[in-house]
Every structure is written in structure tokens, then in C-alpha cells.
TORKOL-4160 file (C-alpha; in steps of 0.2 Angstrom, whole numbers, padded with zeros to 4 digits, m for minus):
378
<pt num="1" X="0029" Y="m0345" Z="0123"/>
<pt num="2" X="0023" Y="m0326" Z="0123"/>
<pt num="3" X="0037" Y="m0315" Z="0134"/>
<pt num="4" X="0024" Y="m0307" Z="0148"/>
<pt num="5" X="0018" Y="m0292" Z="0149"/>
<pt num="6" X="0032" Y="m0280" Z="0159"/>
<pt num="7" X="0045" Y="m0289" Z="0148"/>
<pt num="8" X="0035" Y="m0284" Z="0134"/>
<pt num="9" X="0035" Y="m0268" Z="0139"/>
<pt num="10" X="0053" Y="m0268" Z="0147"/>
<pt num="11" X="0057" Y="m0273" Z="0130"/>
<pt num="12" X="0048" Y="m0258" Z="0120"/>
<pt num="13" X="0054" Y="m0244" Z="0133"/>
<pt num="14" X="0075" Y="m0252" Z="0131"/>
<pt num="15" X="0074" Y="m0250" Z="0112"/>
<pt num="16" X="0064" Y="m0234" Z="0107"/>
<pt num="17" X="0074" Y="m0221" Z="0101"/>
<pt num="18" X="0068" Y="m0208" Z="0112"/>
<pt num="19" X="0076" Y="m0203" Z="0132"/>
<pt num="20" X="0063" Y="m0210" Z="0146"/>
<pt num="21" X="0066" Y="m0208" Z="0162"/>
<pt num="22" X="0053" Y="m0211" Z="0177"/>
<pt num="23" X="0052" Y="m0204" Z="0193"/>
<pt num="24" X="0043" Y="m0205" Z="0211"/>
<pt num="25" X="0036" Y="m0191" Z="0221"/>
<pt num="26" X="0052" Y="m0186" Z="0226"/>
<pt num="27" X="0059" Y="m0184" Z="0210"/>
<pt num="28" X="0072" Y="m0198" Z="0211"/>
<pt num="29" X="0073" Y="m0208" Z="0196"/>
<pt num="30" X="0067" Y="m0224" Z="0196"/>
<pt num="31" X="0070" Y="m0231" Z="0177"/>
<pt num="32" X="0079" Y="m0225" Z="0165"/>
<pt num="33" X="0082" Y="m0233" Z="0147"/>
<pt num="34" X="0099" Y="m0233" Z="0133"/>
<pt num="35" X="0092" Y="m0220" Z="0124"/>
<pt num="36" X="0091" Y="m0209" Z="0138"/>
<pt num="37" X="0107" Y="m0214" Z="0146"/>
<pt num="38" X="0117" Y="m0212" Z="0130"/>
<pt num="39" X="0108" Y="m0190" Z="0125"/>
<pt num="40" X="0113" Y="m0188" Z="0145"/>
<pt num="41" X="0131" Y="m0194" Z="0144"/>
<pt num="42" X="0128" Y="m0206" Z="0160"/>
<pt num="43" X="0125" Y="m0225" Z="0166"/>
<pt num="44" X="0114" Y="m0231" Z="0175"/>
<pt num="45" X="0123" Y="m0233" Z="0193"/>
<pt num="46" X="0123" Y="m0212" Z="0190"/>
<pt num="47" X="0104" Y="m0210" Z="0188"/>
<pt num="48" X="0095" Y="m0220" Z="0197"/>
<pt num="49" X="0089" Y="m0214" Z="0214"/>
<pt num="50" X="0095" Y="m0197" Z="0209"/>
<pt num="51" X="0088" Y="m0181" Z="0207"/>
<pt num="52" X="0084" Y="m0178" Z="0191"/>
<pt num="53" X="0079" Y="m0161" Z="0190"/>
<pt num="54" X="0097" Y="m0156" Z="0201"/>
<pt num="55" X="0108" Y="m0170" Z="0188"/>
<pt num="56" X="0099" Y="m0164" Z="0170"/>
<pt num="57" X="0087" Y="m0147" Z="0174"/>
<pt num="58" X="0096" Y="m0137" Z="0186"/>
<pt num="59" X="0100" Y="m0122" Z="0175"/>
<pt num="60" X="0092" Y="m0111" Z="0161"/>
<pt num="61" X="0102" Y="m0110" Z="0143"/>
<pt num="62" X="0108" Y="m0092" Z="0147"/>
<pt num="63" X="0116" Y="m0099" Z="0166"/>
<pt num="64" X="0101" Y="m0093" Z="0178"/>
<pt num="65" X="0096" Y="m0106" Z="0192"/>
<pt num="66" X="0081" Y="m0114" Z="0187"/>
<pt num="67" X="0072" Y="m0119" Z="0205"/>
<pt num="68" X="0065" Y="m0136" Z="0207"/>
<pt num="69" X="0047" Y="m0127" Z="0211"/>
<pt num="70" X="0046" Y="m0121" Z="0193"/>
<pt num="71" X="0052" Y="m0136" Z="0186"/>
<pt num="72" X="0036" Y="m0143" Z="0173"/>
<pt num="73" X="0041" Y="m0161" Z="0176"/>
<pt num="74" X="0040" Y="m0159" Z="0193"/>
<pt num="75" X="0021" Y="m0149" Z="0192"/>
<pt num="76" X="0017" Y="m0166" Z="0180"/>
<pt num="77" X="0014" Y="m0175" Z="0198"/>
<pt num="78" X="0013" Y="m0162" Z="0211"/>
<pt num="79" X="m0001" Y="m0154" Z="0198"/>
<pt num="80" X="m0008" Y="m0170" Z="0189"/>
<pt num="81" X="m0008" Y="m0160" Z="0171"/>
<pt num="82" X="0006" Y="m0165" Z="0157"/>
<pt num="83" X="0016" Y="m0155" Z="0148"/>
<pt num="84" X="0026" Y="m0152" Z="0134"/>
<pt num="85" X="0041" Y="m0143" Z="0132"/>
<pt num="86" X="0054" Y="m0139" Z="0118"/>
<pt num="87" X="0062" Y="m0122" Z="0124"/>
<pt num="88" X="0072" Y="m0128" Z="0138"/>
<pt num="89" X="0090" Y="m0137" Z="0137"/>
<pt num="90" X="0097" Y="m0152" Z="0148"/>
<pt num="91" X="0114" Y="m0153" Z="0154"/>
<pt num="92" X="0122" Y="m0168" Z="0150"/>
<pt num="93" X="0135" Y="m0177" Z="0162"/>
<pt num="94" X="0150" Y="m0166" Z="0155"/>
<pt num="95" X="0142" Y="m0149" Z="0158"/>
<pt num="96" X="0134" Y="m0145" Z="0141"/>
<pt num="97" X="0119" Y="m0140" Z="0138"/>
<pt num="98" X="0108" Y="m0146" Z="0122"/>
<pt num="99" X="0091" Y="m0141" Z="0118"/>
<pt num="100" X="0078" Y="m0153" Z="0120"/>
<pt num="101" X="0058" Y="m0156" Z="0118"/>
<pt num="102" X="0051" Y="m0167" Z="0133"/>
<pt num="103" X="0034" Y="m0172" Z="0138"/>
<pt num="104" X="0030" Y="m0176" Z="0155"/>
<pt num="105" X="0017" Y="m0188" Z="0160"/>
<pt num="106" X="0008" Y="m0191" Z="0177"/>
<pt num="107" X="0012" Y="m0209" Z="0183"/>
<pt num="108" X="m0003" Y="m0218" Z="0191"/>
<pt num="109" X="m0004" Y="m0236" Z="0200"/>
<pt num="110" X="m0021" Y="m0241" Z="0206"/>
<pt num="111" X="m0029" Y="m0223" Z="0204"/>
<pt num="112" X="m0016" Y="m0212" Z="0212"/>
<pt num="113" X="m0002" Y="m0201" Z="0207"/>
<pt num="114" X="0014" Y="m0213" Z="0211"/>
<pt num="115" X="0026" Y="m0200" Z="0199"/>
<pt num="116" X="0027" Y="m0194" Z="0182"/>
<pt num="117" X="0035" Y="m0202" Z="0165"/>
<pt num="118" X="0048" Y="m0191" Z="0154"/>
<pt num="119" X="0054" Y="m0193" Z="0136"/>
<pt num="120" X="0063" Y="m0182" Z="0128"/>
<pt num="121" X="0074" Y="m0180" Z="0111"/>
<pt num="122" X="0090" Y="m0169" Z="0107"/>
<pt num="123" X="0081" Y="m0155" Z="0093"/>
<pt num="124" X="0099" Y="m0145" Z="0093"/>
<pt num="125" X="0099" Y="m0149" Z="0075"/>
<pt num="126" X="0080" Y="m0142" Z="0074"/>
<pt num="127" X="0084" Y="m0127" Z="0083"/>
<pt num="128" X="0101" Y="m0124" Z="0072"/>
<pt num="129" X="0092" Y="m0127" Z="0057"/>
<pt num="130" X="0078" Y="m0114" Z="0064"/>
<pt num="131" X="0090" Y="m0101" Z="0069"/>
<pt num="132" X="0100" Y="m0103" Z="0049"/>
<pt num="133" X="0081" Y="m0101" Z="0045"/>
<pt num="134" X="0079" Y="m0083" Z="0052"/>
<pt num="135" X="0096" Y="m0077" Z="0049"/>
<pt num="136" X="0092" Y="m0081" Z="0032"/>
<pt num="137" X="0076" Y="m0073" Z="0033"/>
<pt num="138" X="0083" Y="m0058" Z="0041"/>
<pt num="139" X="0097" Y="m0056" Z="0027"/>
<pt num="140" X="0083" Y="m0059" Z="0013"/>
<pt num="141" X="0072" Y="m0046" Z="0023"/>
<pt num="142" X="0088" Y="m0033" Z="0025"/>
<pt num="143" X="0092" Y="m0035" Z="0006"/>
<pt num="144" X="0074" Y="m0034" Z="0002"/>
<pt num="145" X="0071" Y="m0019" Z="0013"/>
<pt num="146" X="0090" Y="m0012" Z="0004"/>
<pt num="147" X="0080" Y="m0015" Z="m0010"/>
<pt num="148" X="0066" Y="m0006" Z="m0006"/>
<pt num="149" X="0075" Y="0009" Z="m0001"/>
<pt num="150" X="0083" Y="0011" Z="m0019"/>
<pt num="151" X="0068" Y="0008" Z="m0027"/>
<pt num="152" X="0059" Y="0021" Z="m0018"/>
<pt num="153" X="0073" Y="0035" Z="m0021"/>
<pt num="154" X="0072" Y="0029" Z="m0039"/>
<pt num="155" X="0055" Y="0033" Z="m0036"/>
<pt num="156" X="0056" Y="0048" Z="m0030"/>
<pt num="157" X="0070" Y="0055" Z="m0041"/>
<pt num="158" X="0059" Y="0050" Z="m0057"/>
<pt num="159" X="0043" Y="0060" Z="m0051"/>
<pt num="160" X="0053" Y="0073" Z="m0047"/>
<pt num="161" X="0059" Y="0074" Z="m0062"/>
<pt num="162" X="0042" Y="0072" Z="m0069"/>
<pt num="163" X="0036" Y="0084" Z="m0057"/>
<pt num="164" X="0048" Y="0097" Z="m0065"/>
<pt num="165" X="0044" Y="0091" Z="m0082"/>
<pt num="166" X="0028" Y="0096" Z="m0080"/>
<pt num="167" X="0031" Y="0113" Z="m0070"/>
<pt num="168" X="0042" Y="0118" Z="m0087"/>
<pt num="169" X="0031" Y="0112" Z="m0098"/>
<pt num="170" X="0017" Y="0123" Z="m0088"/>
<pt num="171" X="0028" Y="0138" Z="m0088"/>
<pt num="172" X="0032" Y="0135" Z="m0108"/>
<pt num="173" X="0014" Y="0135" Z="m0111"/>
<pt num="174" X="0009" Y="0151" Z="m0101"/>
<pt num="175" X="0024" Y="0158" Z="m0110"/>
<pt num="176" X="0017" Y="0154" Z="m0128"/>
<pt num="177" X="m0001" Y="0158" Z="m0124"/>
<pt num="178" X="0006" Y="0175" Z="m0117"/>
<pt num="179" X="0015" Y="0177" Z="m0132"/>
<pt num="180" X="0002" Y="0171" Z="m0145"/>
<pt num="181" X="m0011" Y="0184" Z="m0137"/>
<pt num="182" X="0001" Y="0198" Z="m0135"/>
<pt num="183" X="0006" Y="0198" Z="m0154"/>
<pt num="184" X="m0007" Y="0187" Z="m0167"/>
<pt num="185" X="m0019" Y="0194" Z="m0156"/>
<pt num="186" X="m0016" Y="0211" Z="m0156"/>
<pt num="187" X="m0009" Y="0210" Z="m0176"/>
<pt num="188" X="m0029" Y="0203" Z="m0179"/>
<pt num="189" X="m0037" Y="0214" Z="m0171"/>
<pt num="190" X="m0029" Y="0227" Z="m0181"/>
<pt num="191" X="m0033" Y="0218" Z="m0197"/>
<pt num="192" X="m0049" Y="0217" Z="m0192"/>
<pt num="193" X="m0050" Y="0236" Z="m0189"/>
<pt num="194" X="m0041" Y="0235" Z="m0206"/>
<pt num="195" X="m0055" Y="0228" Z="m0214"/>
<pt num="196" X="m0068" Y="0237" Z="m0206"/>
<pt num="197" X="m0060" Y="0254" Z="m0212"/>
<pt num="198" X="m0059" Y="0248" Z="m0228"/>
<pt num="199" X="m0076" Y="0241" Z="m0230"/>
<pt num="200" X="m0084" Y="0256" Z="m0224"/>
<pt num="201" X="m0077" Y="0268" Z="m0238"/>
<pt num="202" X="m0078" Y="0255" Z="m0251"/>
<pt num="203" X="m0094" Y="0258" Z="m0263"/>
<pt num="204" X="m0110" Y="0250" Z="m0255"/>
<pt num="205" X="m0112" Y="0233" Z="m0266"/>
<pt num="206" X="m0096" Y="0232" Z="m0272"/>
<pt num="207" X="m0085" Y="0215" Z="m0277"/>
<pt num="208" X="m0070" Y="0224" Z="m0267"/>
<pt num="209" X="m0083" Y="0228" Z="m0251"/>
<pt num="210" X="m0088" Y="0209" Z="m0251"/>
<pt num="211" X="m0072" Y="0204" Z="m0251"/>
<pt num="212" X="m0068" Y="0216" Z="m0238"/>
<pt num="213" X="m0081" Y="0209" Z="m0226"/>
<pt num="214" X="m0077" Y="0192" Z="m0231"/>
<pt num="215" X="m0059" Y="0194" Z="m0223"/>
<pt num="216" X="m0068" Y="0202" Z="m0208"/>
<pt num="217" X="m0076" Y="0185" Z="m0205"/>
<pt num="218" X="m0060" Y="0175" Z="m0206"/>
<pt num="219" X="m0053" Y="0187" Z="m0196"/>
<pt num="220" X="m0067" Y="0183" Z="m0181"/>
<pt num="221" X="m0066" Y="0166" Z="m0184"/>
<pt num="222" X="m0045" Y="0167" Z="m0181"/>
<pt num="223" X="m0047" Y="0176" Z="m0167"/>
<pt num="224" X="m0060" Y="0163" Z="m0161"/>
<pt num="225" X="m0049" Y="0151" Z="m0164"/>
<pt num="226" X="m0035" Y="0159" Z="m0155"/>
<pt num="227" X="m0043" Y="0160" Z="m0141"/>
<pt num="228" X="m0047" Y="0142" Z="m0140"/>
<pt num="229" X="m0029" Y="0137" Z="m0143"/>
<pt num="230" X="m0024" Y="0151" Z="m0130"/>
<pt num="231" X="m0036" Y="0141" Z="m0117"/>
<pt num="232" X="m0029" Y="0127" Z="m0119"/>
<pt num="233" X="m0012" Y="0131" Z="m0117"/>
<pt num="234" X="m0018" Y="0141" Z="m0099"/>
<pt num="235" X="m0035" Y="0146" Z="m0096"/>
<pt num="236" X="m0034" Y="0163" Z="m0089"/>
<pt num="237" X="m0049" Y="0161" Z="m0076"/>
<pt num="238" X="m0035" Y="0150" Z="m0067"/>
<pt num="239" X="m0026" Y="0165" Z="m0064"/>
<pt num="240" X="m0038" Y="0177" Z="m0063"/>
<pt num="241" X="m0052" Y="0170" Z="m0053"/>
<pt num="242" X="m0046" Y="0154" Z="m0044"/>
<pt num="243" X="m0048" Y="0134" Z="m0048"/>
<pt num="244" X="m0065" Y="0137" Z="m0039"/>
<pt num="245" X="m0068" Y="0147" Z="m0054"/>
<pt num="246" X="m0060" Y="0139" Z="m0066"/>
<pt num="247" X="m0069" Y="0119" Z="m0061"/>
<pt num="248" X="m0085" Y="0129" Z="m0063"/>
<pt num="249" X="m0081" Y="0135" Z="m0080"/>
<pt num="250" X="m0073" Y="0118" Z="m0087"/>
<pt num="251" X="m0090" Y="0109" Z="m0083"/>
<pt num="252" X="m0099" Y="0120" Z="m0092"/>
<pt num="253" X="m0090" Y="0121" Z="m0107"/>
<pt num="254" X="m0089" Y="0104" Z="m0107"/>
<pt num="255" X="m0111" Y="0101" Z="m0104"/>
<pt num="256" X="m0110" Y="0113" Z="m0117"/>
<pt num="257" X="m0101" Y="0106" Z="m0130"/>
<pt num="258" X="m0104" Y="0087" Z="m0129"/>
<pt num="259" X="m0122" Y="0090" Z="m0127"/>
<pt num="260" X="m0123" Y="0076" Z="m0112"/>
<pt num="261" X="m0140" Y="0077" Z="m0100"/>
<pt num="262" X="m0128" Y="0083" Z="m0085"/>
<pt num="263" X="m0129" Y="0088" Z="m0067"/>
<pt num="264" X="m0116" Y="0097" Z="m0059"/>
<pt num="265" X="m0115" Y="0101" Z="m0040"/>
<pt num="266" X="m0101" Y="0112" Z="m0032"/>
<pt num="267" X="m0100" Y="0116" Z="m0016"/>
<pt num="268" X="m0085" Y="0125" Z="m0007"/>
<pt num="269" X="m0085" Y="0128" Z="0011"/>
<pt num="270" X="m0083" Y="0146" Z="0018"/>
<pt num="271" X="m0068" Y="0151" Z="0022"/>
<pt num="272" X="m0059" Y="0138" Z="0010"/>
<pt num="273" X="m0048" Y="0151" Z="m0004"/>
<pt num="274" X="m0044" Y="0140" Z="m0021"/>
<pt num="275" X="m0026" Y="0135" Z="m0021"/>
<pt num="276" X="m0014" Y="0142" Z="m0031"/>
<pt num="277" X="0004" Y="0137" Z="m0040"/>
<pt num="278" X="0006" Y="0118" Z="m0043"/>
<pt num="279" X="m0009" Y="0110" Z="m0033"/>
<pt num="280" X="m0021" Y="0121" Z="m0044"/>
<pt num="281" X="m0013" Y="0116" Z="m0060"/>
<pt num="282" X="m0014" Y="0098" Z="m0056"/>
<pt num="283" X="m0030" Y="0098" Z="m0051"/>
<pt num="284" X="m0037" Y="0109" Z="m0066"/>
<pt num="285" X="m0026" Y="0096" Z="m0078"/>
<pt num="286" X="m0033" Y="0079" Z="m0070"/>
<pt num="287" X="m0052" Y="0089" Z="m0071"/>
<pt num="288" X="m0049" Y="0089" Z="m0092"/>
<pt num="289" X="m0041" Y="0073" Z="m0093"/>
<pt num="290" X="m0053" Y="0066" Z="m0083"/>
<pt num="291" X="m0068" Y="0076" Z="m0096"/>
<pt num="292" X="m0058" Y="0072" Z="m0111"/>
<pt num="293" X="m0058" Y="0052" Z="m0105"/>
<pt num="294" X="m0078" Y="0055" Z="m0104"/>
<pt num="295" X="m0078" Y="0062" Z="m0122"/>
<pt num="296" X="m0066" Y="0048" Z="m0132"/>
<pt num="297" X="m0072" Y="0034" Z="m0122"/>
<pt num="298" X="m0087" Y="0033" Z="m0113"/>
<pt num="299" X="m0101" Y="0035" Z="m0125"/>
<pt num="300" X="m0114" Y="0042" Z="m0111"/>
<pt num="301" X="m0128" Y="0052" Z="m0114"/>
<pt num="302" X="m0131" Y="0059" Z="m0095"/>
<pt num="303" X="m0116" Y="0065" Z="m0083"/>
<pt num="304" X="m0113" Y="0069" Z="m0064"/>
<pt num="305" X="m0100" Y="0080" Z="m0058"/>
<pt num="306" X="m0100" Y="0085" Z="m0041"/>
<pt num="307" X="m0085" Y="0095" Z="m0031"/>
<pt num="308" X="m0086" Y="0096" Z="m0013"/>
<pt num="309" X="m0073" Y="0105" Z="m0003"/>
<pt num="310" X="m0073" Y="0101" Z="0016"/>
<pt num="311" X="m0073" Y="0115" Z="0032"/>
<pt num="312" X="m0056" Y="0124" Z="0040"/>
<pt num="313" X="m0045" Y="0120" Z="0045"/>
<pt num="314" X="m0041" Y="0105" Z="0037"/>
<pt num="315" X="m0048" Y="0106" Z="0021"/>
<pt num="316" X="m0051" Y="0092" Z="0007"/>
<pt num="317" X="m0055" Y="0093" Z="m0011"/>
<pt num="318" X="m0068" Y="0078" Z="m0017"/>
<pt num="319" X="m0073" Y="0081" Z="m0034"/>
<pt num="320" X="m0080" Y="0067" Z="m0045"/>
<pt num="321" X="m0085" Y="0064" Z="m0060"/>
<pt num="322" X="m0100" Y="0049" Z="m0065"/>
<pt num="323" X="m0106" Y="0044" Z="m0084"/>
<pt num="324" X="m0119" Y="0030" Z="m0088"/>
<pt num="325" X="m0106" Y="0024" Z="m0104"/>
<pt num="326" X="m0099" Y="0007" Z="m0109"/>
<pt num="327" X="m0085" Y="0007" Z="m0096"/>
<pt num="328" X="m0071" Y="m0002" Z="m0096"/>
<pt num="329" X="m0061" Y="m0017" Z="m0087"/>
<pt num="330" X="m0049" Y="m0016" Z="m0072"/>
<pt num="331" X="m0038" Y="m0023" Z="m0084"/>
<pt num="332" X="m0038" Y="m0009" Z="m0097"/>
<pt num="333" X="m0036" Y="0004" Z="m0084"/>
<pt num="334" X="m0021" Y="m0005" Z="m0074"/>
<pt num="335" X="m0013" Y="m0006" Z="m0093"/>
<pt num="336" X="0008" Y="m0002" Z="m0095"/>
<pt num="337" X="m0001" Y="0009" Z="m0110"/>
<pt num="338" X="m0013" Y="0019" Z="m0099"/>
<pt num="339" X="m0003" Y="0035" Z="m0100"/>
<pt num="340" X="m0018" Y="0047" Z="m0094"/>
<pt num="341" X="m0025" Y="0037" Z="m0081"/>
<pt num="342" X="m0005" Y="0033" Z="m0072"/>
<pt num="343" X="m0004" Y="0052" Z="m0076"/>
<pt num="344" X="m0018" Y="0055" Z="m0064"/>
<pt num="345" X="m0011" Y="0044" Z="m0050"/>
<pt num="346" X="0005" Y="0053" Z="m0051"/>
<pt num="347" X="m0002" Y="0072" Z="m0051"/>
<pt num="348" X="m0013" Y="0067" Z="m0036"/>
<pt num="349" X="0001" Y="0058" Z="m0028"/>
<pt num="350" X="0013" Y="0072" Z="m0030"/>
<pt num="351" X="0001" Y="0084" Z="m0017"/>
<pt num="352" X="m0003" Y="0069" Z="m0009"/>
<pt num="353" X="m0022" Y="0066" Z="m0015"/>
<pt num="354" X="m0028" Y="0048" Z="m0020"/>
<pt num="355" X="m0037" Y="0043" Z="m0037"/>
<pt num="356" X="m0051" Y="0032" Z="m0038"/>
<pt num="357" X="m0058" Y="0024" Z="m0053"/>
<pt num="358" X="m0072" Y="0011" Z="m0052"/>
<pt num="359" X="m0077" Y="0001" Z="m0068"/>
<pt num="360" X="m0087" Y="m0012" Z="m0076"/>
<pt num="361" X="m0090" Y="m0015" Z="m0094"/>
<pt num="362" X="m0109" Y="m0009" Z="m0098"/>
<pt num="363" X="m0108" Y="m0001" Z="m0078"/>
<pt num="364" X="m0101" Y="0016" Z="m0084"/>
<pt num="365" X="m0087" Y="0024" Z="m0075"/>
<pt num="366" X="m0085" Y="0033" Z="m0060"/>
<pt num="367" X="m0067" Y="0043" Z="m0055"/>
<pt num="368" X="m0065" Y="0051" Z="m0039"/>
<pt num="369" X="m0051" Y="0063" Z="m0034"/>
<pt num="370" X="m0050" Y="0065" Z="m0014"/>
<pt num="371" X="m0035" Y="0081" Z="m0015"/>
<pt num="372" X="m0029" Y="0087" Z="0005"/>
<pt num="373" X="m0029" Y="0107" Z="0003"/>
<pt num="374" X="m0017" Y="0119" Z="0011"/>
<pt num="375" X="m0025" Y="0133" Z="0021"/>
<pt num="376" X="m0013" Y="0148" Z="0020"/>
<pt num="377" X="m0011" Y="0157" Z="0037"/>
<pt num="378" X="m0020" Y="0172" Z="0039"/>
């Protein structure tokens, strides 16, 4: 013979492993099962007919009174909307508090709201587990930020390093070109008015005359030559013009020397005068590195330069520079071995400016330099 139906149920509710508890409009329990009486720490002849918010829900986790008018179980029937709830505690018959989740459920017979069904579980091992969780987290996340914080001053220690580096190696180089065109040049220059004197009281026609003028022409071609090298070393336009100047000049000695179909476009807002010391260096540097990339690697035939500097009093340096070649990968350019390119982001990130470089095998290659400039006060 089949048990009925409420013993059936009766049955279910006695051995689930969740608390149930249910209780009438006025909040007094009318059923209660084991599993509830055993998390609450009470029997039976305690529970039923009691409040249940005053015996389990009377006060929040940090000792505040929580009023019966607040109470979500409560609002389950006086609302007719169910909730659930896993912030709160209950307070067991001793006077402990655990944490529990609980769902409460309007209670209908025949179409109306007779009261409201609860269950509810113990989740202290949940939340202890959740609370090792984050003071996990936060120690990962305070050894990681430690972390951080060494690496950055690393960081910043090697690029200043770096940064002094290169100011030495700057100074060393405007040293040596000094030197080199204070004493070769001047010494060829007087051979070469050497030679001329010479030449000129020589016999016309003569083997000693040719000669003469020969070492007249290897003269020139030194002193050509020396002044390239002395370029190189430190352009004087830098110094005596500006890096307005300077940009101008290294574009056109470049369209003139590679022979590229180029266009070049400079514009420089009134107002704006060409920084000086480090910031010009670094910009005049990343302008050759970025030309003498064109030149080894792009294989272009038409270029684009263009060098924009933005109004007072906030002024910005975009220059760019754009070539039709074989480009290159993302890969390639994100390379440990791509000195010249990880040069540029450190120059430009030493003034704070930002490098750019965009890239696609058969696209060309375009590389942007977006430099904030320093208005001197008048």
C-alpha cells in the first residue's frame, strides 16, 4: 500500500538535509523539521508557536537590532514576493551567530496567502573559505604591487642611466666634432692653401704642377669628408638654427640622397620656439633613426614626411614619416633584437612623447612621434 500524500511529503520535508521551518501570518512557526532543529541548536517544544524572526533573526552579524519590519521573510507574505538571502546570520539557541543563505517562500492554501516556507543552510564554511580567498588575494595583490614597485624603480634607475648614457655620449660627440673641425680642419685648409701656392708658381704644364693640383683635389674631397663625419657626430644647424631648422634640413638631405619621390610638409605654429638641450637631441636622433630605417629596410620609392607643431600654450610635436616599402610584421618590430626601434620608445618616453609604428608586410610602414613641447616663459 502507497503512504498518502502529506506522509509522502511529511516524509521528504523530515529527511532533507536542508533547515525548513514554516510560519502563519503572524510569524509563529508552524512546522519545523531535524535538519532545522539540529543548525538552530533547539527542539521542537522551543519552536513551535514561536517567533521566529525574535528566536533566530533578531540581530545583525555586527550586534545592531534587526526590526521585525525589515525582516525578508517576514515581507515573503506580508509582500507576496520570495527571496533569497545569503548575507545575513542566524542566532542559534546558545547565542552564536552563523551565516546562513535562506529562501523564503509565500505559503498559499486555496488561493490565499496563509504564510511563507523557509530553508536555509549553514554556508560558515563558504564564507571562511571566501574570506581565505581574498586575504589571499590581497596578499598576492600586495606582493604583486611590492613587485611592481621594484620593477618600476629598476625601471626608472636603468633609463636613467641610459638617459645619462646617452647625454655623455652627446657631449663626447660635440667634443670630437669640435675638435675634429678646429684642428684637421684648419690643418687642411692650410694644405690646401699649400698646394694652391705651390701650384701657382710651379711651371704651367709641369709633372710637379699636376701633382700639385692632384693633392688640391684630395684635399677638397678630405674636407668634404670631414664635414660629413662632423655632421654626424652633431649637426651644427642644431645649434645654430633650432630643431625646426634642423628637421627641415635632415629631410632634404635625405630626398636628396636616396633619390625617393617624396613630399614633405612642415608646419610650426607661431609662437612655438624649437626646444633646446635634451628634447631637441632626442627628437633630431629619433628623425635619423627613423630615415635611416627607410633607407636599410623599406625598399620604397615615394615618401611622406610631415611635422606639425600644435598652438601655445600647450604645444605638441607630431612628426611622421610614411614609405610605400615591403614593411614588416608586428613581430619583427616587438623583437628582444630591435635595438633602434626600443631606442625610440625610450628617447620618446624619457620627455614623455609616445611612438607609433604601424606595419604590414607589402602595406609599407608608417611611424608617428606625438612629443609634448615645453613653452619657456617669457
Amino acid at each position: 500500500m502507497e503512504p498518502r500524500t502529506d506522509d509522502a511529503h511529511s516524509l521528504l520535508l523530515h529527511s532533507i538535509g536542508e533547515g525548513i521551518f514554516a510560519i502563519d501570518l503572524e510569524g509563529r512557526c508552524t512546522f519545523v523539521n531535524p535538519a532545522a532543529l539540529r543548525l538552530l541548536g533547539h527542539s521542537t517544544e522551543t519552536v513551535l508557536g514561536r517567533n521566529m524572526h525574535e528566536l533566530v533573526h533578531h540581530t545583525h552579524a555586527d550586534g545592531r537590532h534587526y526590526p521585525e519590519c525589515d525582516c525578508p521573510i517576514f515581507k515573503a507574505f506580508r509582500l507576496d514576493a520570495a527571496c533569497r538571502i545569503d548575507d545575513e546570520v542566524l542566532w542559534r539557541a546558545d547565542g552564536t551567530p552563523f551565516h546562513a543563505e535562506y529562501a523564503s517562500t509565500p505559503l498559499r492554501q486555496q488561493g490565499r496567502t496563509v504564510g511563507a516556507v523557509v530553508s536555509f543552510v549553514d554556508i560558515g564554511e563558504r564564507k571562511r573559505a571566501e574570506a581565505l580567498l581574498r586575504r589571499t588575494n590581497d596578499e598576492l595583490e600586495a606582493r604583486v604591487a611590492a613587485r611592481t614597485r621594484q620593477l618600476s624603480d629598476a625601471l626608472a634607475r636603468l633609463r636613467e642611466r641610459a638617459n645619462h648614457a646617452e647625454a655623455v655620449r652627446e657631449q663626447e660627440r660635440t667634443r670630437i666634432a669640435r675638435e675634429i673641425h678646429d684642428e684637421l680642419g684648419a690643418q687642411l685648409v692650410a694644405l690646401k692653401m699649400d698646394t694652391d701656392w705651390l701650384a701657382r708658381r710651379l711651371p704651367e704644364d709641369s709633372p710637379l704642377q699636376a701633382k700639385s693640383q692632384g693633392m688640391g683635389r684630395l684635399i677638397d674631397t678630405a674636407v668634404l669628408n670631414l664635414g660629413r663625419i662632423i655632421t654626424d657626430l652633431r649637426p651644427s644647424i642644431l645649434d645654430h638654427q633650432g630643431l625646426w631648422a634642423a628637421l627641415e634640413w635632415q629631410a632634404q638631405e635625405f630626398i636628396e640622397a636616396s633619390e625617393l619621390q617624396a613630399e614633405l610638409q612642415l608646419h610650426v605654429a607661431a609662437g612655438v620656439p624649437p626646444p633646446e638641450g635634451g628634447l631637441a637631441i632626442a627628437v633630431f636622433r629619433m628623425f635619423q633613426e627613423i630615415l635611416s630605417n627607410v633607407a636599410r629596410h623599406a625598399q620604397a620609392r615615394r615618401l611622406w614626411i610631415r611635422i606639425t607643431v600644435d598652438d601655445p600654450p600647450d604645444p605638441v610635436l607630431y612628426l611622421e614619416v610614411r614609405d610605400d616599402g615591403v614593411g614588416t610584421t608586428a613581430e619583427r618590430l616587438a623583437a628582444p633584437r630591435s635595438y633602434g626601434v626600443m631606442g625610440m620608445h625610450e628617447r620618446a618616453a624619457q620627455y614623455g612623447g609616445r611612438v607609433g609604428i604601424d606595419s604590414a608586410p607589402g602595406q609599407g610602414t608608417r611611424v608617428r612621434l606625438v612629443m609634448p613641447l615645453t613653452v619657456p616663459a617669457a
